[in-house]
Every structure is written in structure tokens, then in C-alpha cells.
C-alpha positions as CSV (number, residue, x, y, z in Angstrom):
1,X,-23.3,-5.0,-15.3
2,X,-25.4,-8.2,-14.5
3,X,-25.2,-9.8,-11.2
4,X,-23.1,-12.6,-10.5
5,X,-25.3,-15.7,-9.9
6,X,-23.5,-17.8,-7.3
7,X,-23.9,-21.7,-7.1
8,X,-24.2,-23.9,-3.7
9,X,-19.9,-24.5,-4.4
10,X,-19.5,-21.0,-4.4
11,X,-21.0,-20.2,-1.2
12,X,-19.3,-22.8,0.5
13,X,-15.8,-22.1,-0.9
14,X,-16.9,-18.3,1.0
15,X,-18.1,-19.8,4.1
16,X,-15.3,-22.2,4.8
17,X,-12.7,-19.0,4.4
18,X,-14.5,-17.1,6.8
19,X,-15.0,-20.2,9.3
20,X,-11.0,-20.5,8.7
21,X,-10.7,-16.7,9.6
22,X,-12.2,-17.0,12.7
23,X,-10.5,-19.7,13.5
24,X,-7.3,-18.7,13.1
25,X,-8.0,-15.6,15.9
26,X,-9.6,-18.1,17.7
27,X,-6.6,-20.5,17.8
28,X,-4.3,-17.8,18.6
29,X,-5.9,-15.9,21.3
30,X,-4.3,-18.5,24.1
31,X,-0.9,-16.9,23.1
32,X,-1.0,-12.9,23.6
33,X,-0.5,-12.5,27.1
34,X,1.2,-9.0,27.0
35,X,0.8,-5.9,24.9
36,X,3.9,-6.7,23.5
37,X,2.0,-10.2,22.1
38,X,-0.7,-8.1,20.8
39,X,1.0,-5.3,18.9
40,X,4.0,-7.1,18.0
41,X,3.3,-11.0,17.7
42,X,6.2,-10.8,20.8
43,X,8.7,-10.9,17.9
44,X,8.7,-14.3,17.7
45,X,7.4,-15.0,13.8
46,X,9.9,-16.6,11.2
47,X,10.8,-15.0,8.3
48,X,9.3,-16.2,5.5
49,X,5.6,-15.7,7.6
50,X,6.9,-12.0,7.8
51,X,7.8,-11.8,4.2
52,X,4.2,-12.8,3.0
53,X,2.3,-11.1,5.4
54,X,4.6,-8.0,4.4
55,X,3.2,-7.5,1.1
56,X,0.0,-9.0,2.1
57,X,-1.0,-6.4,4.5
58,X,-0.7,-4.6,1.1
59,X,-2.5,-6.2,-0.7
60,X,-5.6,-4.5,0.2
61,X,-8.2,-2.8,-2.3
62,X,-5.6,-0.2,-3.6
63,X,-3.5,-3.2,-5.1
64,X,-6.2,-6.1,-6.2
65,X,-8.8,-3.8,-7.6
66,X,-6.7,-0.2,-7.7
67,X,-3.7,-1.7,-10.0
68,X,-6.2,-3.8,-12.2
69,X,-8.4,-0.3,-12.6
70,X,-4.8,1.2,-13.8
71,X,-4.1,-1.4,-15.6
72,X,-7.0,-0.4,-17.6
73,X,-6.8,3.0,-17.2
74,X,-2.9,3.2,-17.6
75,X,-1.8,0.1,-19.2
76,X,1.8,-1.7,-18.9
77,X,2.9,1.8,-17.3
78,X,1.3,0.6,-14.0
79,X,4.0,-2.1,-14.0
80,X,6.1,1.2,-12.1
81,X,4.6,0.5,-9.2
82,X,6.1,-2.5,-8.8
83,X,9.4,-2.9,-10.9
84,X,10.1,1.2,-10.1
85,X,7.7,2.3,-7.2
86,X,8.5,-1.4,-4.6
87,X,10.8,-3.6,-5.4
88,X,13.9,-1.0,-5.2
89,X,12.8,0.6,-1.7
90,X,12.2,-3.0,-0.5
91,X,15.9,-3.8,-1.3
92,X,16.7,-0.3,0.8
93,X,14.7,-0.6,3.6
94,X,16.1,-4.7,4.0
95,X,19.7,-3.5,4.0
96,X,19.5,-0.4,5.8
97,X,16.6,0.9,7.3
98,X,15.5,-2.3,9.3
99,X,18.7,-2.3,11.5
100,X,17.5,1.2,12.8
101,X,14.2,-0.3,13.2
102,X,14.8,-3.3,14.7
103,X,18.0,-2.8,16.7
104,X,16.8,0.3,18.2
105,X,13.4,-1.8,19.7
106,X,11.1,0.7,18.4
107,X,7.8,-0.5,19.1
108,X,6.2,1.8,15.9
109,X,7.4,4.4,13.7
110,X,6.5,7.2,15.4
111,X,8.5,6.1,18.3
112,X,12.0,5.5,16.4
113,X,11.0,9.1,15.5
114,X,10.5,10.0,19.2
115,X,14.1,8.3,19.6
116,X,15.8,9.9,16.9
117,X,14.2,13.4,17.2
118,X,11.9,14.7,19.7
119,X,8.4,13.9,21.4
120,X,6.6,16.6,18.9
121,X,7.9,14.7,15.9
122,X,6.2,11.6,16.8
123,X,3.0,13.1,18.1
124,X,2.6,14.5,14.4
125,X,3.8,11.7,12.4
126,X,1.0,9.2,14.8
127,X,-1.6,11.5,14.6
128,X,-1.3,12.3,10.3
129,X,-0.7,8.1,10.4
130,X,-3.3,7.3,12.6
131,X,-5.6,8.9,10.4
132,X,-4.4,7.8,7.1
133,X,-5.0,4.0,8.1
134,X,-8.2,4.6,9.4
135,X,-8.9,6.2,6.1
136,X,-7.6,3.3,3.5
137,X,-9.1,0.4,5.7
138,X,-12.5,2.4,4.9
139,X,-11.7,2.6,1.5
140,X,-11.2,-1.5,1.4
141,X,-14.2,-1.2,3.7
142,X,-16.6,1.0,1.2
143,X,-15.2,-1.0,-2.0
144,X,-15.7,-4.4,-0.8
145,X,-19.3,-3.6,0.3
146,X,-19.8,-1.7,-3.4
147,X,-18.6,-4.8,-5.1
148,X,-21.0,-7.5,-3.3
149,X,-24.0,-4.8,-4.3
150,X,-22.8,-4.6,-7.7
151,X,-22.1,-8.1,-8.8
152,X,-24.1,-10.3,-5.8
153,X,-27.2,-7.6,-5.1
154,X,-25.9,-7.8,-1.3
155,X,-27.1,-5.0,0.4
156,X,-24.3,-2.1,0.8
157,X,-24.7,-1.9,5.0
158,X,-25.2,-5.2,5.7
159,X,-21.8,-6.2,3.1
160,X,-20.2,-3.1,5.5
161,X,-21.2,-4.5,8.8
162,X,-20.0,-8.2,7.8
163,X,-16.5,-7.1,6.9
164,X,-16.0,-4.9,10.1
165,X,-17.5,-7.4,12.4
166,X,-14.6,-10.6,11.0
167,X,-12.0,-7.9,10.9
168,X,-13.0,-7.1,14.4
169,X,-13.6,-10.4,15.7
170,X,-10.2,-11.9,14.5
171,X,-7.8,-9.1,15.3
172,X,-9.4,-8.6,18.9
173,X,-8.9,-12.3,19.3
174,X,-5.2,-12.8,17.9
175,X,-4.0,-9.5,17.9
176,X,-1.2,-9.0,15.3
177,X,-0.1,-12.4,15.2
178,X,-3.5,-13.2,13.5
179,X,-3.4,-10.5,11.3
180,X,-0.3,-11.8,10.0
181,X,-1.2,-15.8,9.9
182,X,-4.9,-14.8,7.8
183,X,-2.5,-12.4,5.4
184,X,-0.1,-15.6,4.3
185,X,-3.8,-17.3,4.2
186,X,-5.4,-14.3,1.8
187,X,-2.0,-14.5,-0.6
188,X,-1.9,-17.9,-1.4
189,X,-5.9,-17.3,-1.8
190,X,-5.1,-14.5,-4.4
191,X,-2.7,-16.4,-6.1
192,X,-5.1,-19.4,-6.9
193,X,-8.1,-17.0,-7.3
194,X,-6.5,-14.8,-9.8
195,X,-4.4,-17.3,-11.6
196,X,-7.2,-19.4,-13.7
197,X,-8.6,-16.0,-14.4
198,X,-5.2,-14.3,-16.3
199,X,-4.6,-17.5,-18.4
200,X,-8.2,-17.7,-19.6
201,X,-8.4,-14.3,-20.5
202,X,-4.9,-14.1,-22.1
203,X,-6.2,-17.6,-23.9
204,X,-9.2,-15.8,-25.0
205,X,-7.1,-12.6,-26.4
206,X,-5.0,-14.7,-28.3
207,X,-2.3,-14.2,-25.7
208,X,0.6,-11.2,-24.7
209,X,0.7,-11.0,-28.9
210,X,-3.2,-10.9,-29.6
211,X,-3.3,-8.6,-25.9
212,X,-1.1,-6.4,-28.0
213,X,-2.9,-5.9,-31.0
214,X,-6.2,-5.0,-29.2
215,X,-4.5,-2.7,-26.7
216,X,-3.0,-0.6,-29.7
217,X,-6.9,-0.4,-31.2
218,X,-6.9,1.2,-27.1
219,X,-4.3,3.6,-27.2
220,X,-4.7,4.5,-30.9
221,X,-8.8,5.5,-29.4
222,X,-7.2,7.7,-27.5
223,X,-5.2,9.1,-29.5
224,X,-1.4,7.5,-28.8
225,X,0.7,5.3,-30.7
226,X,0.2,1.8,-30.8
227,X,2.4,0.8,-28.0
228,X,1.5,3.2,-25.4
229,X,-0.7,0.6,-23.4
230,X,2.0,-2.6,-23.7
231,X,5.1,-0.4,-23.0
232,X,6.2,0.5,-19.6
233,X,9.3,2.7,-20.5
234,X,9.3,3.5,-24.4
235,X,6.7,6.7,-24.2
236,X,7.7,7.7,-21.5
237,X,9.9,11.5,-23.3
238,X,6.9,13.3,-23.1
239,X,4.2,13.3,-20.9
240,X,1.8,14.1,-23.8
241,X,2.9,10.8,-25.3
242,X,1.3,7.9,-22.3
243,X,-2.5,7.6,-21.1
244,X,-0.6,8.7,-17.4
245,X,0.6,12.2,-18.6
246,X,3.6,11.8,-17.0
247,X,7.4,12.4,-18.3
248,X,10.3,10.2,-17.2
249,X,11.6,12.3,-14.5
250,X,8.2,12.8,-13.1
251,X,7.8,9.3,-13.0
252,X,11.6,8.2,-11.6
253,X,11.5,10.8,-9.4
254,X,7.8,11.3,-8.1
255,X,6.8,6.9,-8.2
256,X,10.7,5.9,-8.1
257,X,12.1,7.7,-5.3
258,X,9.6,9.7,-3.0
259,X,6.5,8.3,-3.2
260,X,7.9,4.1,-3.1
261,X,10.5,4.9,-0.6
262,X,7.9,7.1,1.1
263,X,5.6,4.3,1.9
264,X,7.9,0.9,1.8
265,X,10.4,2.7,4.1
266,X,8.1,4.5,6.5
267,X,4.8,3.0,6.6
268,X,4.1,1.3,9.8
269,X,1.4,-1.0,8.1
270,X,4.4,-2.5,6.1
271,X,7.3,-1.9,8.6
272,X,5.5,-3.7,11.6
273,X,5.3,-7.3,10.0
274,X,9.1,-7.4,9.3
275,X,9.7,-5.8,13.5
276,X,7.5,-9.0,14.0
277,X,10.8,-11.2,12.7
278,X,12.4,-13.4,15.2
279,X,15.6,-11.9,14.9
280,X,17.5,-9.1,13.3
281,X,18.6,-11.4,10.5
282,X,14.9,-12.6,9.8
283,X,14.1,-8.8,9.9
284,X,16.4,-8.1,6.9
285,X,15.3,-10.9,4.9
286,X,11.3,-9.6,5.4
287,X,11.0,-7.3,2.5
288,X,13.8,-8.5,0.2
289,X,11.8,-12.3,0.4
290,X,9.0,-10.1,0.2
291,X,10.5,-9.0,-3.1
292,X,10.9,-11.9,-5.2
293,X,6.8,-13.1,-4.9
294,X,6.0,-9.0,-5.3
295,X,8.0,-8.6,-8.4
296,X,5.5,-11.0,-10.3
297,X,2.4,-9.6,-9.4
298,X,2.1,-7.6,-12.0
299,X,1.2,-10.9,-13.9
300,X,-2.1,-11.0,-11.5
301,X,-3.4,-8.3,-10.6
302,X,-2.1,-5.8,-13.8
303,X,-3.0,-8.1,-17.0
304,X,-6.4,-8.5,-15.7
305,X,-7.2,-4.8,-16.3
306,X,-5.4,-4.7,-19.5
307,X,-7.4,-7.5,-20.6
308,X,-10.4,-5.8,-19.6
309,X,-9.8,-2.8,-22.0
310,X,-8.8,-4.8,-24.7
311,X,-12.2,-6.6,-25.0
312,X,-13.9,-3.4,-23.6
313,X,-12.4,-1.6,-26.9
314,X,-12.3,-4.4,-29.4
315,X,-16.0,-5.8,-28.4
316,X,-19.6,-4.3,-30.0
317,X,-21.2,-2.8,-27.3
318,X,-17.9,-2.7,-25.2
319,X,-17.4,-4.9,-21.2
320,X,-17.0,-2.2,-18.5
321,X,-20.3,-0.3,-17.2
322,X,-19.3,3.0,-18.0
323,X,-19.6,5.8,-15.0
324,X,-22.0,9.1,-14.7
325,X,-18.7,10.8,-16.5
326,X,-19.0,8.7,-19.5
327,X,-15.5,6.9,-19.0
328,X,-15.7,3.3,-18.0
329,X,-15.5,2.3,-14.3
330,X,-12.2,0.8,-14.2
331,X,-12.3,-0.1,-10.4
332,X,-15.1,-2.6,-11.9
333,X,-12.5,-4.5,-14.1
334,X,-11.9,-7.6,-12.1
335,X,-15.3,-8.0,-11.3
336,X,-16.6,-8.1,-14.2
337,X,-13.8,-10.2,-15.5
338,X,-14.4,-12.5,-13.1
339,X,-17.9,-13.0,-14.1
340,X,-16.8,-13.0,-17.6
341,X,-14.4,-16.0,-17.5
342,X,-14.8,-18.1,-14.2
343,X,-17.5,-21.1,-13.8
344,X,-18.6,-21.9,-10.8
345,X,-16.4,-23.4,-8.3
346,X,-13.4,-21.0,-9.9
347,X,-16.1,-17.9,-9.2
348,X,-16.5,-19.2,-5.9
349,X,-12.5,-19.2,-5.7
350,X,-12.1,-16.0,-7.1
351,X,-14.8,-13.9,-5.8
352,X,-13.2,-15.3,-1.8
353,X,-9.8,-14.0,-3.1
354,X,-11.7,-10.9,-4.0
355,X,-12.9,-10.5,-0.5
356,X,-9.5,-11.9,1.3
357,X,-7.8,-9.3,-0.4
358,X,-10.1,-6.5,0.5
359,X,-10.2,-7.8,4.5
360,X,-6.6,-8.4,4.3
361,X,-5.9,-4.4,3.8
362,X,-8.6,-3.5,6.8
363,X,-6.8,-5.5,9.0
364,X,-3.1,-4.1,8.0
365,X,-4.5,-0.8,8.6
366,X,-6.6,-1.4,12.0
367,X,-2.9,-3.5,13.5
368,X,-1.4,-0.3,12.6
369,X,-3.7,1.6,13.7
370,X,-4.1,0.2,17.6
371,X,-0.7,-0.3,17.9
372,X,0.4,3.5,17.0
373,X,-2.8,5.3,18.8
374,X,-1.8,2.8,22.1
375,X,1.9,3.3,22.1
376,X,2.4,7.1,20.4
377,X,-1.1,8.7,21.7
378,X,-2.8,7.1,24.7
379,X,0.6,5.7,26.7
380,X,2.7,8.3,25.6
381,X,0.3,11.6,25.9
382,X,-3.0,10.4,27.4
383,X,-2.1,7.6,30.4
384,X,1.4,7.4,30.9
385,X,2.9,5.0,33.4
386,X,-0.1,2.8,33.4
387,X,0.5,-1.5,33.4
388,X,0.6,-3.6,30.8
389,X,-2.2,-5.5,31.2
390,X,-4.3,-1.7,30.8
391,X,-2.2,-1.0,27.8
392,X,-3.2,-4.4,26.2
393,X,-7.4,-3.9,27.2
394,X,-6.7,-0.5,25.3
395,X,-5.2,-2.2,22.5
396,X,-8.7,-4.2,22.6
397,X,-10.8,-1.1,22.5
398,X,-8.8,0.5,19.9
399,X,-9.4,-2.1,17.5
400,X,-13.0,-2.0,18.2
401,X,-12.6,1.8,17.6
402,X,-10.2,2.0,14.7
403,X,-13.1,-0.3,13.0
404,X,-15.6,1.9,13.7
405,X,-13.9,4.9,12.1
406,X,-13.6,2.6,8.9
407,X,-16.8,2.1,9.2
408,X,-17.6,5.7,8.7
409,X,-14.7,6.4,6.5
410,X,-16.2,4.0,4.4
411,X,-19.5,5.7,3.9
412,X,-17.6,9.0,2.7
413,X,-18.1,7.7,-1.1
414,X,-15.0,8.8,-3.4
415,X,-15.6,10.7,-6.6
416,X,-12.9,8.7,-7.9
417,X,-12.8,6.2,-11.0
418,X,-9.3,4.7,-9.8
419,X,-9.2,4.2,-6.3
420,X,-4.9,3.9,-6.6
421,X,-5.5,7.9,-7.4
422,X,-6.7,8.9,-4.5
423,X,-4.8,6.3,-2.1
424,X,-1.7,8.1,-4.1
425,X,-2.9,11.0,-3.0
426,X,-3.2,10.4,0.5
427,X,0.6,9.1,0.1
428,X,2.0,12.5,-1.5
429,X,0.3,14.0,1.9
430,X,1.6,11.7,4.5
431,X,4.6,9.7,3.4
432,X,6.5,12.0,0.9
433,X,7.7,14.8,3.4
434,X,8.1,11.9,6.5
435,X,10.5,9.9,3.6
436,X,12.7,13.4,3.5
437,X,12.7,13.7,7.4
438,X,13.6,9.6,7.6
439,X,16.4,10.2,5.3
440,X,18.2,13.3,6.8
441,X,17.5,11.5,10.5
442,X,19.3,8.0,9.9
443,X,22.0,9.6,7.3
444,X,22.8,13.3,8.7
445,X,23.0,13.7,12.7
446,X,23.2,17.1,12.6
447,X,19.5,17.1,11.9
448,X,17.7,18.4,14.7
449,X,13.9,17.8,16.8
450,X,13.1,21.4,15.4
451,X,13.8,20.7,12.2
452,X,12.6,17.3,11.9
453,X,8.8,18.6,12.8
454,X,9.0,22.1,11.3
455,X,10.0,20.5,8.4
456,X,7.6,18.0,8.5
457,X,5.0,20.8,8.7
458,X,6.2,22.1,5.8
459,X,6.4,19.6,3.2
460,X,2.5,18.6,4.1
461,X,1.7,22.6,3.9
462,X,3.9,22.1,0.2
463,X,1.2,19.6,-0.4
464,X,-1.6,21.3,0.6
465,X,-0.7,24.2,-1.6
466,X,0.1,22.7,-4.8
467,X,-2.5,20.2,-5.1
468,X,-4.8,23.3,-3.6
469,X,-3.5,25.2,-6.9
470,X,-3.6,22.2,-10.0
471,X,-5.9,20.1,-11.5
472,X,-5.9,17.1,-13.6
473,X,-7.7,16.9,-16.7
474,X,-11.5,16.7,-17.1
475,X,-11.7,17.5,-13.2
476,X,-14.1,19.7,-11.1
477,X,-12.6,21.8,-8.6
478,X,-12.8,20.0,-4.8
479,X,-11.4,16.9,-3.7
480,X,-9.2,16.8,-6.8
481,X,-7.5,19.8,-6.8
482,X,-8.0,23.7,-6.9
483,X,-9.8,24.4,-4.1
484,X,-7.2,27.9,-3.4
485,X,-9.4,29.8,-5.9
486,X,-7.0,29.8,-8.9
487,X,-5.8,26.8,-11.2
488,X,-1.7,27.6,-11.9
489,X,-1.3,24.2,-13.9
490,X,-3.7,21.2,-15.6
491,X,-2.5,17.7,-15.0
492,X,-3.2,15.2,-17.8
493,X,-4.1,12.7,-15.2
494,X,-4.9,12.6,-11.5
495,X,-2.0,10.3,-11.4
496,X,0.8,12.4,-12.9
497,X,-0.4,15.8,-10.1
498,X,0.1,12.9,-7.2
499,X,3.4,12.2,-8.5
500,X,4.2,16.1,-8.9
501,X,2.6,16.6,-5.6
502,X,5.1,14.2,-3.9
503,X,7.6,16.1,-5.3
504,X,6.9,18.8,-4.2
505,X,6.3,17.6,-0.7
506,X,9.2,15.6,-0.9
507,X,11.8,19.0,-1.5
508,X,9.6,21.9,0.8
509,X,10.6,19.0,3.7
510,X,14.1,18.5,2.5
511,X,15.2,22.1,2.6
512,X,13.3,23.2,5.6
513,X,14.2,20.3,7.7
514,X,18.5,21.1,6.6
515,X,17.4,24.8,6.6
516,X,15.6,24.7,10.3
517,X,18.4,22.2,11.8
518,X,21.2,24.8,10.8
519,X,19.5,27.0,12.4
520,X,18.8,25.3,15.9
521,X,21.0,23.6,18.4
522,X,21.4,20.0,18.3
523,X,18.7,17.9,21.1
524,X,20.8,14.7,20.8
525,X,24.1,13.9,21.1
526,X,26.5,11.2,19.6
527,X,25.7,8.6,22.6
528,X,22.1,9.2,22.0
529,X,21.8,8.9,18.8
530,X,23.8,5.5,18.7
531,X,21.8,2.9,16.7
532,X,19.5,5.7,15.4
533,X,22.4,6.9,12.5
534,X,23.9,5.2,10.2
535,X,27.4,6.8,10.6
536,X,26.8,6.1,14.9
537,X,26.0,2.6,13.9
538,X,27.8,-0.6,14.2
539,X,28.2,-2.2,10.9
540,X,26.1,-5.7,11.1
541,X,28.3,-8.5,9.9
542,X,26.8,-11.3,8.0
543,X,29.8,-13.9,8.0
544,X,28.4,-16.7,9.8
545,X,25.3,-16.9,8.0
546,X,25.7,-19.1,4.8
547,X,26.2,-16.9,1.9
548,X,22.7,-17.4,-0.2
549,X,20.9,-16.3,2.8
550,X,22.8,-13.2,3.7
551,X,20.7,-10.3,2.9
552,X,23.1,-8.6,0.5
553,X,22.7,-11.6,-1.5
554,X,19.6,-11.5,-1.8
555,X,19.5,-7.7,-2.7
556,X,21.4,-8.6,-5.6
557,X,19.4,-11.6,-7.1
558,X,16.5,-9.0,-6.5
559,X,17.6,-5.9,-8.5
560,X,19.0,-7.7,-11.1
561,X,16.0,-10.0,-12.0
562,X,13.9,-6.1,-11.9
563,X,15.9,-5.4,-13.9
564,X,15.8,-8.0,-16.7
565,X,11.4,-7.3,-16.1
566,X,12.1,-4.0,-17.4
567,X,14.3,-4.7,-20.3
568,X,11.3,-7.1,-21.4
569,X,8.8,-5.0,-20.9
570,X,10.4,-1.4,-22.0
């Protein structure tokens, strides 16, 4: 593709948000005082903040750039990863997982896990976390860097050592309560970045009836009926009959169940904006407000993808570089849409809500990161008993540190044409089995510490195997699959054996974790576990709170206006 040509506008739109980054860590570093200020904004934000900065913090490279490049690759089926794969394990997590969270003043994940099973649980759960974050902030890291080379002619290390040193600089200086004030700053950047550049290019195709018509010249290319890229439900009997070779129950159960409530429930990057609430109330309402703003982004980060394909297959001479494969690069679709459409002043605009998004999934991931090796590794295995103000100076040098494994992370270069494959991937590993043990720990209290880690251990093992024994079409054996020496199964996409690999990770957890715990004694009693299980907990009562705001009210409004998405779109 030809480089974007940037005008004087453009640079300055990009300098003033970086000049407001800074200064937002800047203004904010006279309040953390304490380790507790650092890591947990010394719950004291209000809700709404919380509810931004909660899908924010996701709105890294796997959701601007990864859901455009399915969008493209995928079509209207990539709509399940909002309207199926979030929005439903938002509602759950609201209602009942954040009273455990919350009420029980876990600090992190991994140390309701300490609370609720044993000290070995949360070692593995921080370490296999620890490394995951480090891992996707590099891939925000690598991408951003790859874009500004591609479409500005920025050089790859310098692009690299820019977005690690205002990551560094603001997070150091703020903590999470910057973080979180920069991720409310980056959405409303991505809304009016994004916006102008969906309703030109659904003006250009003649809008969602002329998107149609060129998407069925798509699918009918490859070889599906005509509606295959604008449905989200209707191919879904076969996977033989959708570009993401995956059936309904693959999809329901894989995207619906274990991988959405595998990350929105348990993923500390998510789950430590809404601990950052005020109050337990305000920590309830975090993801279901969260919700209602998530539910529509489909709109802006999907269509642009889709509308890339369209021209791409409808144009002479098509509109996505294609890769060394021969397919098109996908994760190139809003770039090159953006130069497409935008003029300068709305490139400026766009290209900053490019980069805000990218910088606003590194510094989820490094918050995460410092607060879970500082609290679950280093105080808890490495320097017990040691003061705050040391706890809070390591906090300091793990952010320095958790950048500088992003850093290198980012330099290990994917083989990947959809970066939301491989992030999947990385899901089915880490959050499908630790969903299974979640489950059986707040809603069974029979499960035991053994079981809990054993089972853990087996579910990523379950992983390890099946995705060591598949591959998905078109692939070479390594980092995609078949690396045991022998492929049982072919995947018609990479997407369909993450979903099937969740699965699988998801039930080898399950039964070994019930299995195990049978088998073992019990390591907490009732009294312990009060405020850790759902049936040992207190119901919370939501009388006094007018009854719009209640969060079971909004749970309702919620899943019923996902639901009337779907009907649309089916």
C-alpha cells in the first residue's frame, strides 16, 4: 500500500494527544501515596469512569485492528464477539462475580484464588497471567510500530521505543488511576476517529443494502451463499457453510460460554477497573454500563473490515496488499481504509485513535501486569512482610520491567494474518480452564486447593494436546498447530480450532477439578470460605437504591436490547 502523507493538522492533532497523555500522569502523580493508590486507584473512581475504562483497557490492537481484520476475514459472524462472546458474561460477572471480587478485598485475581483455594492455585494462575499480559501488550506494541512503517515510513524501532517510553512514562507517574483517566480519553478518541470513517464508506458502498450486494460477490468468491458475509446466525448448521468453519454449538459453546466468560469473568486486565469502583454498588454497575457503549461497537470497528472486502472484491485491481500467502492482509483493513476515505484533519483524527487504541491495550496489560507480579509473586513468594512504601517502588520497577518484556515480545513477529486468532489462542490456553476452576470455586464449596490447581494443570495440558494434534486449513505445522508429530483433525479456520481448543480446555478442567476434589479432603471450611461462595454468601439487597440504577435492572435493559441486535442481524 502507499504511504499515508500527513499534513501540518495531522501532526498536531498527534502531538496535542500525546502532550495530553503525559499530562494526565503528570497531574495525577501528587495522589498515589500508597501501593494501594498505585495498583488500585485507592478504590475511589466513580462508576461510569470504571465502566469506560473497562472496555477501554480492551480496546487494544486485538479489538480496533483484530475485529476489523475479522470483519474482513469473517464477516457479520464477528458480531459474536460482542452480541455472544461479551455482552452476556458482562451481565454475569456484574450480578454475581463482582460481589466475590469486591466484598472479599481481593487485591487481584490470583489472590481471590489464594482466598478461595490455596497458595499454589494463585502462584499458577499469576505466573500463566503474568505472562499472557506481557505477551498481548507486545502484540499492541509490534502492531502499532508495523502500522506507522507501513502507512507513515516511521522506522519500526524507533515507532517501538516511542510507544513503550509514553506507556512507561504515564503509568509510572499515575499508576492505575492514569491508566484508567487516558482509557475514557482513548474511547471517546475512537469513537470520533472511527465514526466519519464508517459513514463515508457505507456512503460510498451505497450503504448496509449496497454493503450487501458486494459482500455476496465476497462470499459467493469463496464459494458460500450470498449471505454468508452479512449474516451472523443464518449459516451457521454447518460449519462448511461460513468463511469461520464453525457449527452452531462450536460457536455457542466455544465464543459463547468458555472462551467470553473465560476472559470477561477472569481476566484481571478487565476485572481490576471495575475493583477500582468507589463502592460495591459502583462495582456492579462497571461492566453492565460497560455493556450498553460495547454492544454498538460492532458499528465501528466490524463494518470497517467488511467494507474493506467489499471494495477489495468488487474493485479492478482489488484494496488490501495481499500477504507472502497470497490472501490479503486483513490486519491492514483500517489502515488502508483510513487512507482511503479521511482528508486531512479527519486522518489526523483517525490515525491518533489508531494509536490511542493500540497504547490503550499496552497499558491495560502493563497495570495488570505490575499489580499481579507485586502482590501474587514478589510480596507473596519473593519479599514477604516488607512496607508499603517498598511494595509501591517495586510497583515502579515492574512497570518499567513489564514494558521491557513488551518490548521484546513485540519483536517475536506473528505468522498470523488476523491477530484476534492468535490472541484467541492465547485465551483457549489461559482463560478457558481458569473459567472452569472460577465456576466450581464460587458455586460448589466442596471444591478443593488440590483440585483447583491439578485441575488447572490439566485443562492447559488439554490445550496443549489438542491444538499440539490439529490444524487449520492452509496451515504449516508450528505455532498453529501439530507440532505432536501427527495431524488427528483439519480446522477450516484458525478461528474455529481456538474455539474447539477452549472446549476442550474448558471440560479436561471441569472433570479433573470435581474428579480431584472428590478425591481430596476439604482445605477450607464454611467460615473460611464466607464471601468466597455463592451459597456462604449474603444475598446483597438493592432496595434503597432507586430502581433504574439497580444492577438487575440494568441486566435486563442489557440482554434484551442483545437480543433485538441479533434478531436484526440473524
Amino acid at each position: 500500500m502507499h504511504q499515508i502523507q500527513l499534513g501540518a493538522i495531522d501532526y498536531a492533532i498527534l502531538i496535542v494527544y500525546f502532550a495530553f497523555v503525559l499530562g494526565i500522569g503528570w497531574a495525577l502523580r501528587r495522589f498515589v501515596k500508597s501501593s494501594d493508590d498505585f495498583f488500585l486507584s485507592g478504590r475511589s473512581i466513580p462508576a461510569w469512569i470504571c465502566g469506560l475504562a473497562f472496555i477501554s483497557a480492551n480496546l487494544g490492537a486485538q479489538e480496533v485492528i483484530g475485529m476489523a481484520a475479522s470483519g474482513a476475514k469473517y464477516g457479520m459472524m464477528t458480531s459474536h464477539f460482542y452480541w455472544l462472546g461479551a455482552i452476556p458474561a458482562m451481565v454475569f460477572v456484574g450480578i454475581f462475580m463482582m460481589p466475590f471480587y469486591y466484598g472479599s478485598r481481593a487485591r487481584s485475581v490470583p489472590e481471590y484464588l489464594k482466598l478461595r483455594f490455596d497458595e499454589k492455585t494463585r502462584g499458577f494462575n499469576a505466573i500463566t497471567f503474568a505472562v499472557m499480559t506481557v505477551f498481548s501488550s507486545g502484540i499492541s506494541m509490534y502492531a502499532l510500530a508495523k502500522l506507522l512503517e507501513l502507512v507513515l515510513g516511521w522506522n519500526f524501532h524507533t515507532s517501538v521505543v516511542l510507544s513503550a517510553v509514553i506507556v512507561l512514562a504515564y503509568i509510572f507517574l499515575g499508576g492505575l488511576t492514569s491508566a484508567i483517566y487516558n482509557e475514557v480519553l482513548q474511547f471517546f478518541l475512537i469513537v470520533l476517529g472511527f465514526l466519519p470513517l464508517v459513514l463515508l464508506g457505507l456512503k460510498d458502498v451505497g450503504g448496509w443494502d449496497g454493503l450487501t450486494a458486494k459482500l455476496a460477490t465476497v462470499a459467493t468468491n469463496a464459494g458460500y451463499s450470498e449471505g454468508a458475509w452479512s449474516s451472523s446466525w443464518r449459516h451457521l448448521d454447518a460449519a462448511s457453510a461460513n468463511p469461520m468453519g464453525v457449527e452452531w454449538f462450536g460457536m455457542v459453546m466455544g465464543l459463547g460460554f468458555v472462551l467470553s466468560f473465560g476472559y470477561w469473568c477472569t481476566d484481571f486486565l478487565v476485572v481490576q477497573r471495575a475493583m477500582a469502583a468507589d463502592s460495591m454498588t459502583a462495582a456492579r454497575r462497571t461492566p453492565l454500563l460497560a455493556a450498553i457503549p460495547k454492544m454498538l461497537f460492532p458499528a465501528l470497528v466490524i463494518l470497517p473490515g467488511m467494507i474493506a472486502i467489499g471494495l477489495h472484491a468488487t474493485r479492478e485491481g482489488g484494496l488490501l496488499p495481499l500477504g507472502s500467502d497470497g490472501t490479503p492482509n486483513y490486519n491492514l483493513a483500517v489502515p488502508v481504509m483510513l487512507a482511503h476515505y479521511l482528508p486531512s484533519g479527519l486522518l489526523g483524527l483517525g490515525l491518533t485513535a489508531l494509536m490511542a487504541s493500540f497504547m490503550s491495550g499496552m497499558a491495560g496489560n502493563v497495570t495488570a501486569f505490575n499489580a499481579v507480579w507485586t502482590y501474587d509473586i514478589y510480596q507473596s513468594h519473593i519479599r514477604p512482610g516488607q512496607s508499603d512504601r517498598h511494595y509501591l517502588r517495586m510497583g515502579h520497577a515492574a512497570t518499567v520491567f513489564g514494558i521491557l518484556l513488551s518490548v521484546v515480545a513485540a519483536y517475536a513477529a506473528t505468522r498470523f494474518n488476523n491477530i484476534l486468532d492468535m490472541l484467541q489462542l492465547v485465551f483457549a490456553f489461559v482463560n478457558a480452564p481458569l473459567f472452569a476452576t472460577f465456576l466450581l470455586g464460587m458455586f460448589w464449596r466442596r471444591t478443593t486447593g488440590h483440585g483447583a490447581f491439578f485441575g488447572l494443570l490439566s485443562g492447559t495440558a488439554a490445550a496443549a494436546i489438542h491444538h499440539g494434534l490439529v490444524l487449520p486449513q492452509g496451515a504449516v505445522v508450528g505455532l498453529k498447530g501439530g507440532f505432536l508429530g501427527t495431524v488427528l483433525h483439519t480446522y477450516p479456520s484458525e478461528m474455529a480450532q481456538n474455539f474447539w481448543t477452549a472446549i476442550f480446555a474448558w471440560t479436561a478442567c471441569f472433570v479433573a477439578t470435581i474428579v480431584i476434589s472428590l478425591a481430596t479432603r476439604r482445605n477450607k471450611s464454611d467460615d473460611e470460605l464466607k464471601g468466597l461462595v455463592y451459597a456462604l454468601t449474603p444475598r446483597l439487597t438493592d432496595s434503597e437504591i432507586v430502581w433504574y440504577k439497580r444492577p438487575a435492572t440494568l441486566a435486563v435493559v442489557v440482554l434484551g436490547l442483545t437480543l433485538v441486535l441479533n434478531v436484526i442481524f440473524w
